[in-house]
CHARMM internal coordinates of N, CA and C (Angstrom, degrees):
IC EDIT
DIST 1 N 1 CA 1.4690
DIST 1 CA 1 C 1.5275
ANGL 1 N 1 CA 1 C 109.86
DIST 1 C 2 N 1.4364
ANGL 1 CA 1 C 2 N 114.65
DIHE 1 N 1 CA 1 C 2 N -39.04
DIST 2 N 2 CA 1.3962
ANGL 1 C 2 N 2 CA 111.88
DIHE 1 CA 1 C 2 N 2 CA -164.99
DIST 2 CA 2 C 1.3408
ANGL 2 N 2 CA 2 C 102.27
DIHE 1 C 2 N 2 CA 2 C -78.15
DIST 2 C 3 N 1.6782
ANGL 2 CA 2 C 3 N 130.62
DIHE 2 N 2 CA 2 C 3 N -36.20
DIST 3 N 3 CA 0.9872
ANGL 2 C 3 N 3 CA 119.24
DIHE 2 CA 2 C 3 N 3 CA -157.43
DIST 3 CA 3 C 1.8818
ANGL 3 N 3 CA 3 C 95.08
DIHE 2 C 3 N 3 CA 3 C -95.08
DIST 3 C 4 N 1.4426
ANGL 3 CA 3 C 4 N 132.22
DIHE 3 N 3 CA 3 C 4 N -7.60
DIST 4 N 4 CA 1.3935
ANGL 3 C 4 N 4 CA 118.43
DIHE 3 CA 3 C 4 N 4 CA 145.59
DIST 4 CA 4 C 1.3936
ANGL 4 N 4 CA 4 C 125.97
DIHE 3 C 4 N 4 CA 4 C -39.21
DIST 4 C 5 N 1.3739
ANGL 4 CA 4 C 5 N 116.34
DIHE 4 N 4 CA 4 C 5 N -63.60
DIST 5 N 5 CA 1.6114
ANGL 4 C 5 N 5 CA 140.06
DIHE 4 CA 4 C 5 N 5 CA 154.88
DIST 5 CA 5 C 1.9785
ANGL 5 N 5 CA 5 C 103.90
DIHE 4 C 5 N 5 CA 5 C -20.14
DIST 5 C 6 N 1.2886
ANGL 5 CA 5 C 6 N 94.40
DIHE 5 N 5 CA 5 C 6 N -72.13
DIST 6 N 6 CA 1.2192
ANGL 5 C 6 N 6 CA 84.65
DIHE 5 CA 5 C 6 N 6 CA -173.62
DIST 6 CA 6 C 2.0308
ANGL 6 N 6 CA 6 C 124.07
DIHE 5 C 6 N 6 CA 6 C -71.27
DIST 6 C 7 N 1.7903
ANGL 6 CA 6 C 7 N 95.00
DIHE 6 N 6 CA 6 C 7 N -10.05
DIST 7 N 7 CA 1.9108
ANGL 6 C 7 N 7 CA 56.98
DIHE 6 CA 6 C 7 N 7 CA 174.33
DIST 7 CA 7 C 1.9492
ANGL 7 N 7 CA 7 C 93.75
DIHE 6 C 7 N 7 CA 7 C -116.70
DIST 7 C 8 N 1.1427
ANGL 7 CA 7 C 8 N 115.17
DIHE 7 N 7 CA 7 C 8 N 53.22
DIST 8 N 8 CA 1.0986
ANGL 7 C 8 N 8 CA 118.72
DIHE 7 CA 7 C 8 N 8 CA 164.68
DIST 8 CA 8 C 1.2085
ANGL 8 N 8 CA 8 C 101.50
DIHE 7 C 8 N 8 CA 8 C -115.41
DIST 8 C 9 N 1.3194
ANGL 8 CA 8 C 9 N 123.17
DIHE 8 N 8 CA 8 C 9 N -14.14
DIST 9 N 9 CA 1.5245
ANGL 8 C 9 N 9 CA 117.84
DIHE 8 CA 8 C 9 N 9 CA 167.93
DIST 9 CA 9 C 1.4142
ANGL 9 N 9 CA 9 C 111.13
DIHE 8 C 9 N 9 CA 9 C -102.45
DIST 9 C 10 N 0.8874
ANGL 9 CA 9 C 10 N 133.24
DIHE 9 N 9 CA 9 C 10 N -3.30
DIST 10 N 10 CA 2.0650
ANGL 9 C 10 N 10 CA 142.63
DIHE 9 CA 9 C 10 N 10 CA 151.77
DIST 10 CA 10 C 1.0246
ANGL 10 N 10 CA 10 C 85.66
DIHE 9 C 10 N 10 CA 10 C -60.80
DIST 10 C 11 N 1.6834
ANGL 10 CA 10 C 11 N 127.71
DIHE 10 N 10 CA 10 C 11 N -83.21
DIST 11 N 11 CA 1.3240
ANGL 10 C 11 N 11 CA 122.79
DIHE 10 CA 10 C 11 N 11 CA -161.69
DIST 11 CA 11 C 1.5869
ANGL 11 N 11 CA 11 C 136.48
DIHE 10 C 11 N 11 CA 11 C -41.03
DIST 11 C 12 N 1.5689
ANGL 11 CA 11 C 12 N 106.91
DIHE 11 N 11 CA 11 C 12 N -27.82
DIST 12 N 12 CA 1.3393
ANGL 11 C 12 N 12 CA 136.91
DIHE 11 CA 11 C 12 N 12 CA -156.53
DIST 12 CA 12 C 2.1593
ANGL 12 N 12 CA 12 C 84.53
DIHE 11 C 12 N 12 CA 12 C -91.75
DIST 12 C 13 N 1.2886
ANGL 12 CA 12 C 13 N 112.64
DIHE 12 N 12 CA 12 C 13 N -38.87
DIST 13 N 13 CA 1.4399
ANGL 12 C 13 N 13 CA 117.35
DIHE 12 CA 12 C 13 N 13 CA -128.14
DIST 13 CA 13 C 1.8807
ANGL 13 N 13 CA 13 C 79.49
DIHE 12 C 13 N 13 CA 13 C -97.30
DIST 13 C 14 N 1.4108
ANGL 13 CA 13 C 14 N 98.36
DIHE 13 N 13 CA 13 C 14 N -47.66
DIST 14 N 14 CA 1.6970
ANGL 13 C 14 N 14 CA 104.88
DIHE 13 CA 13 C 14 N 14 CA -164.74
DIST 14 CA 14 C 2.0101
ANGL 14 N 14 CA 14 C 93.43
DIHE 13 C 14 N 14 CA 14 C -92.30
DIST 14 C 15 N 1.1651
ANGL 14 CA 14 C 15 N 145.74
DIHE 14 N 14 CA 14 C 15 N 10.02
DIST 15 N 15 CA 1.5850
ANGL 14 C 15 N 15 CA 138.24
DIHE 14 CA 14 C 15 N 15 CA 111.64
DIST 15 CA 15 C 1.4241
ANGL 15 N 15 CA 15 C 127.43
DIHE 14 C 15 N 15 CA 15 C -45.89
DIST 15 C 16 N 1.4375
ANGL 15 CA 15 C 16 N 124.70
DIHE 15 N 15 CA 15 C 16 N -54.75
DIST 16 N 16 CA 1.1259
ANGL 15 C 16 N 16 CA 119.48
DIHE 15 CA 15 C 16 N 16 CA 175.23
DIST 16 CA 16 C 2.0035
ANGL 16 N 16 CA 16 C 108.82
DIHE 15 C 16 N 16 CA 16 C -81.35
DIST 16 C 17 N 1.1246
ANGL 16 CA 16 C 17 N 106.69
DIHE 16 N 16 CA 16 C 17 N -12.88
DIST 17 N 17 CA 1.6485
ANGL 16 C 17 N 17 CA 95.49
DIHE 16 CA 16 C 17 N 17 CA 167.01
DIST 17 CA 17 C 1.8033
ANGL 17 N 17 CA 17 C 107.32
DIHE 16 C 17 N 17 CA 17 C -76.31
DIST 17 C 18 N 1.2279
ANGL 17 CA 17 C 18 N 122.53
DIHE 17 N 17 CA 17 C 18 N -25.42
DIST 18 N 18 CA 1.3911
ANGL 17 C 18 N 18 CA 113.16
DIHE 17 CA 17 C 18 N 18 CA -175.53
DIST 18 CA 18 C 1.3921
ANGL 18 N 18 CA 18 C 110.93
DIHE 17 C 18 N 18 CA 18 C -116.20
DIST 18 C 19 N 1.8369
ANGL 18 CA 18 C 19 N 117.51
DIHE 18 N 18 CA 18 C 19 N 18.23
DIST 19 N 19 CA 1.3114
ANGL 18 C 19 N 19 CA 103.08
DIHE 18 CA 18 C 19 N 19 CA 150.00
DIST 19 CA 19 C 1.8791
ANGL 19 N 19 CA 19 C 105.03
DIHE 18 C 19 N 19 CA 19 C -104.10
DIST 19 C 20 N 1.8306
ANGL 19 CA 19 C 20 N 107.45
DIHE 19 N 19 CA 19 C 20 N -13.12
DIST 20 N 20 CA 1.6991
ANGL 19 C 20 N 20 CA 90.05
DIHE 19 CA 19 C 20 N 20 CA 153.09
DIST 20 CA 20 C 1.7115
ANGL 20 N 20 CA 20 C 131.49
DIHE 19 C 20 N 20 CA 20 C -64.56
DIST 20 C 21 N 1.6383
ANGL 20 CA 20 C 21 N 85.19
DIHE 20 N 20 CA 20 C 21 N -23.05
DIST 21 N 21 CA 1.9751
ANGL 20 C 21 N 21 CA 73.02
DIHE 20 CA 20 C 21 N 21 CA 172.22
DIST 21 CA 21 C 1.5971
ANGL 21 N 21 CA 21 C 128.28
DIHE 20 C 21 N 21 CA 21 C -105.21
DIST 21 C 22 N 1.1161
ANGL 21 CA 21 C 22 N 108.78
DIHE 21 N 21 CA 21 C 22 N 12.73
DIST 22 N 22 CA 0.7415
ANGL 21 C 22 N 22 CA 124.44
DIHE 21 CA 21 C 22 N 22 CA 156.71
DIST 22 CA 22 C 1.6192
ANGL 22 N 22 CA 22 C 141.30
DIHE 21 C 22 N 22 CA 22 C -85.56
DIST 22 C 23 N 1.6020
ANGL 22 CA 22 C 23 N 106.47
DIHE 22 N 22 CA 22 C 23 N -26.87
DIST 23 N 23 CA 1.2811
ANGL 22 C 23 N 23 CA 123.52
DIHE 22 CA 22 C 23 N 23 CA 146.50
DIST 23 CA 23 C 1.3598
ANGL 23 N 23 CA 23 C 127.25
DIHE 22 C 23 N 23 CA 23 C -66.34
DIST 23 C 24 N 1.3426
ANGL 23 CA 23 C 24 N 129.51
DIHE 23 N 23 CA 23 C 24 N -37.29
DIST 24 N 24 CA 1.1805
ANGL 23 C 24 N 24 CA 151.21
DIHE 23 CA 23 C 24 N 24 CA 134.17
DIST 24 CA 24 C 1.5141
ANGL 24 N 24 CA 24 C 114.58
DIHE 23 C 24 N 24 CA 24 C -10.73
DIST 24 C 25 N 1.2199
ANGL 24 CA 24 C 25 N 112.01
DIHE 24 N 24 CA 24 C 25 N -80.03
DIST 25 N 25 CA 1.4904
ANGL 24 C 25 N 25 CA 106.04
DIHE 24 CA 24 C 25 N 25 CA 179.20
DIST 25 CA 25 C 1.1861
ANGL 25 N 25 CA 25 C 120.78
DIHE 24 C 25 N 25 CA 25 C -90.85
DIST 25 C 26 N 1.6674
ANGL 25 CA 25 C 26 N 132.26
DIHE 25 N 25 CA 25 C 26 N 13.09
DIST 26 N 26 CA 1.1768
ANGL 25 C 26 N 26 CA 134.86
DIHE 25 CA 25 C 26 N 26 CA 148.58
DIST 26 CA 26 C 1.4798
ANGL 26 N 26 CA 26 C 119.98
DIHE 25 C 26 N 26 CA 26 C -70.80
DIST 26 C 27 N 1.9921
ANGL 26 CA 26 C 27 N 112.60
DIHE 26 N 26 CA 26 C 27 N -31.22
DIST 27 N 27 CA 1.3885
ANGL 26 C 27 N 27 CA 114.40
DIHE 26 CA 26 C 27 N 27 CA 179.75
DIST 27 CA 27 C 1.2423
ANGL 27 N 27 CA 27 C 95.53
DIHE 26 C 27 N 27 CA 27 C -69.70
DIST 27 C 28 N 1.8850
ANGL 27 CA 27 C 28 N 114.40
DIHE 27 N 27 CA 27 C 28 N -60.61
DIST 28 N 28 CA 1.9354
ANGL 27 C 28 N 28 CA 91.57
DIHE 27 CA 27 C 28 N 28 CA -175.47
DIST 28 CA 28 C 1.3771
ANGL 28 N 28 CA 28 C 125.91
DIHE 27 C 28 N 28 CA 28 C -50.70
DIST 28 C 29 N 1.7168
ANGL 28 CA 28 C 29 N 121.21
DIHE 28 N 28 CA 28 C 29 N -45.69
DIST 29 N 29 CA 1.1869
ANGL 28 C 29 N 29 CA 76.58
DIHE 28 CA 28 C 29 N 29 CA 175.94
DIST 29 CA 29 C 2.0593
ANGL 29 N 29 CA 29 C 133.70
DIHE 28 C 29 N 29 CA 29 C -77.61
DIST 29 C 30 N 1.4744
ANGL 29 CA 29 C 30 N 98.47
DIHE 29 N 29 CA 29 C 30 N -6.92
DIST 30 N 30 CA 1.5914
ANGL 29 C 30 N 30 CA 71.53
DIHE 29 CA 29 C 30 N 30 CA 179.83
DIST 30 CA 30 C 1.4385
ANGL 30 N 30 CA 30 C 100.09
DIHE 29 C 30 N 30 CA 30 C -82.42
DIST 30 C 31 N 1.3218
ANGL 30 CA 30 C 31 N 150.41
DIHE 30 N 30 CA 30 C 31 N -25.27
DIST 31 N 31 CA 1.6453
ANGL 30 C 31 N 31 CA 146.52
DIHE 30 CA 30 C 31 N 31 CA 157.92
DIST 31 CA 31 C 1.7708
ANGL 31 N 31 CA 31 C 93.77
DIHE 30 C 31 N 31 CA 31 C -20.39
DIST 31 C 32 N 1.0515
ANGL 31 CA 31 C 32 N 118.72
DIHE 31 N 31 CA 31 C 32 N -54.56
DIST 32 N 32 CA 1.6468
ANGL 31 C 32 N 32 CA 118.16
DIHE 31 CA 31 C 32 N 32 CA -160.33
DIST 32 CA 32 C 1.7507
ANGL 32 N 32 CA 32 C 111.34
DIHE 31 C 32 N 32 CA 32 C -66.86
DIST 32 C 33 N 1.7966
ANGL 32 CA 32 C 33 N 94.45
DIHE 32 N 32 CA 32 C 33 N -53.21
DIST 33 N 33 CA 1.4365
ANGL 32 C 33 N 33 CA 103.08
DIHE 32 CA 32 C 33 N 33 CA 169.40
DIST 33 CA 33 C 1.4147
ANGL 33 N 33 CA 33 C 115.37
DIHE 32 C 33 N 33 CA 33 C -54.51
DIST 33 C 34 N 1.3523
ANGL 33 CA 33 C 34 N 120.46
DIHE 33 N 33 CA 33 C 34 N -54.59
DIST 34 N 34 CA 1.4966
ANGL 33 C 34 N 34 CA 115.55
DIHE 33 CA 33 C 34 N 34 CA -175.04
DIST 34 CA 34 C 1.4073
ANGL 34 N 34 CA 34 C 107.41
DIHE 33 C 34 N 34 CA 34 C -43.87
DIST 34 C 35 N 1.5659
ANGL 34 CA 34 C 35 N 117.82
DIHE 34 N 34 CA 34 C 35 N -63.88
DIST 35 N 35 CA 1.8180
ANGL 34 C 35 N 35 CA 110.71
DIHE 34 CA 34 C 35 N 35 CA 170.38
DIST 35 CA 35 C 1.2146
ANGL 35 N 35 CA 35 C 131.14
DIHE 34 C 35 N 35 CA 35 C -37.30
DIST 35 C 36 N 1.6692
ANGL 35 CA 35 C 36 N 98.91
DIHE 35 N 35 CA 35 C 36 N -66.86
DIST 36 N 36 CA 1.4769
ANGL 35 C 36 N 36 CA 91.80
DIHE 35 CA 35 C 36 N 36 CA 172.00
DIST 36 CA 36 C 1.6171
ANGL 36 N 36 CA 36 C 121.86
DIHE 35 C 36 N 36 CA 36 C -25.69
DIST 36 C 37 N 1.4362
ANGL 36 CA 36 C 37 N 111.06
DIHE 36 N 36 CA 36 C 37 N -66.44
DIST 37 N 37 CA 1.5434
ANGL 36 C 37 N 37 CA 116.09
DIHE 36 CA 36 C 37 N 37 CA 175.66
DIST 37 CA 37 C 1.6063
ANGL 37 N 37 CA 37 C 125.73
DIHE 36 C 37 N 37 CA 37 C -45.78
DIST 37 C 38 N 1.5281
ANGL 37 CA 37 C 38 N 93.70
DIHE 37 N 37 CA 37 C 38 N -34.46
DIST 38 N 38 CA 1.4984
ANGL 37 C 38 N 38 CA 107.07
DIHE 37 CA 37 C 38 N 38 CA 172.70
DIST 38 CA 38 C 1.5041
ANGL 38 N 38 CA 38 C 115.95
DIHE 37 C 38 N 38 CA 38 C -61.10
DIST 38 C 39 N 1.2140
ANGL 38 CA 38 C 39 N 117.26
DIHE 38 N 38 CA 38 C 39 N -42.56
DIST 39 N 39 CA 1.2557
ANGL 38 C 39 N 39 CA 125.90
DIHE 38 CA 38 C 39 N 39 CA -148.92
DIST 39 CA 39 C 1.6312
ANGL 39 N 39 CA 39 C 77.19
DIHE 38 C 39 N 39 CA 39 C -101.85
DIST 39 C 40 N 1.2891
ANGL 39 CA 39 C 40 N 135.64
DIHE 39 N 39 CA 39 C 40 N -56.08
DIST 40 N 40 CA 1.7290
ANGL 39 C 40 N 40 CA 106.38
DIHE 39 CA 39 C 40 N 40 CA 172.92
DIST 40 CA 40 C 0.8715
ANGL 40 N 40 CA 40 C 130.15
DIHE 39 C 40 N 40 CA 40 C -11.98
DIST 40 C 41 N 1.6000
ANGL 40 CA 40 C 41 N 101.94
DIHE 40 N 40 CA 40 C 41 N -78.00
DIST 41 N 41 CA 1.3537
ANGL 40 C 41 N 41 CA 125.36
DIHE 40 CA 40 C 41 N 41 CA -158.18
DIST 41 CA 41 C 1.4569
ANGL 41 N 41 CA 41 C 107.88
DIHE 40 C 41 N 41 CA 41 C -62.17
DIST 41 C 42 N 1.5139
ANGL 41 CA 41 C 42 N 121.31
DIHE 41 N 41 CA 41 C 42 N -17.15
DIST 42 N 42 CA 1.6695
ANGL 41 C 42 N 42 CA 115.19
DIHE 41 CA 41 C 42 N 42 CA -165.67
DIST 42 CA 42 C 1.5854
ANGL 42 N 42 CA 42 C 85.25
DIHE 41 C 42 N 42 CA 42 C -101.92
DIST 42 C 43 N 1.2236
ANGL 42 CA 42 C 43 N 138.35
DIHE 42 N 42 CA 42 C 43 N -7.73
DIST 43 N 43 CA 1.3265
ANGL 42 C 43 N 43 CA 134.22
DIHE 42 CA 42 C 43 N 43 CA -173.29
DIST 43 CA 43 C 1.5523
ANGL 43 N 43 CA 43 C 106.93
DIHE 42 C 43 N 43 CA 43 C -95.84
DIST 43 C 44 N 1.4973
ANGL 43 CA 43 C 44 N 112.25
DIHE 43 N 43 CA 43 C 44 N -20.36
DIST 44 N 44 CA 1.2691
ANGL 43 C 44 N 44 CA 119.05
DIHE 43 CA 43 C 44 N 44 CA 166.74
DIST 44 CA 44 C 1.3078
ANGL 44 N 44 CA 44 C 139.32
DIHE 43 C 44 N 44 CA 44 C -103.97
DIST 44 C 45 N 1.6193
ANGL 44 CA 44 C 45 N 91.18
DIHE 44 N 44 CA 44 C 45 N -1.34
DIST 45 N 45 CA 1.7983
ANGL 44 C 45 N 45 CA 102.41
DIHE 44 CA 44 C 45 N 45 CA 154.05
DIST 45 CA 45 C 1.5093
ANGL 45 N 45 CA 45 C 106.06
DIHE 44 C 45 N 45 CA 45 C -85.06
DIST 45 C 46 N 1.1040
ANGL 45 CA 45 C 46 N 121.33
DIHE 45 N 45 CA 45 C 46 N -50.11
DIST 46 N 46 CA 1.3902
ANGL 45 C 46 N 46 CA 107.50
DIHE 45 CA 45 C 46 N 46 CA 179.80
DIST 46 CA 46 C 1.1639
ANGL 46 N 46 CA 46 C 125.65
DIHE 45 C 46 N 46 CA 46 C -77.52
DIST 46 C 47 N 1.0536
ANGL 46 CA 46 C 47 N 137.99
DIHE 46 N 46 CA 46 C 47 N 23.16
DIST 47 N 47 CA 1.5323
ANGL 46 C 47 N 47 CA 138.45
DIHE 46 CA 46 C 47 N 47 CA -173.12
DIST 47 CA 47 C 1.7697
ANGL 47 N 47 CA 47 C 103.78
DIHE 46 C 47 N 47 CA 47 C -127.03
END
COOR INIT
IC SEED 1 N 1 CA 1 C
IC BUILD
């Protein structure tokens, strides 16, 4: 019983570890896109 328990909680534990990394490198990259755009747009007011 216990060791059911336990890999339903591996299972449970290493899903939510790869929907944190997976959120993770969706924020960097849109963190990156947002700049990029940022940094356009201020490169194309001043220019």
């Amino acid at each position: 019983m216990n060791l059911t328990l336990t890999v339903i909680a591996l299972k449970s534990v290493s899903a939510g570890a790869s929907k944190a990394v997976l959120a993770a490198v969706f924020g960097t990259i849109w963190g990156h896109i947002y700049w990029i755009k940022r940094c356009n747009y201020l490169v194309c007011q001043t220019a």
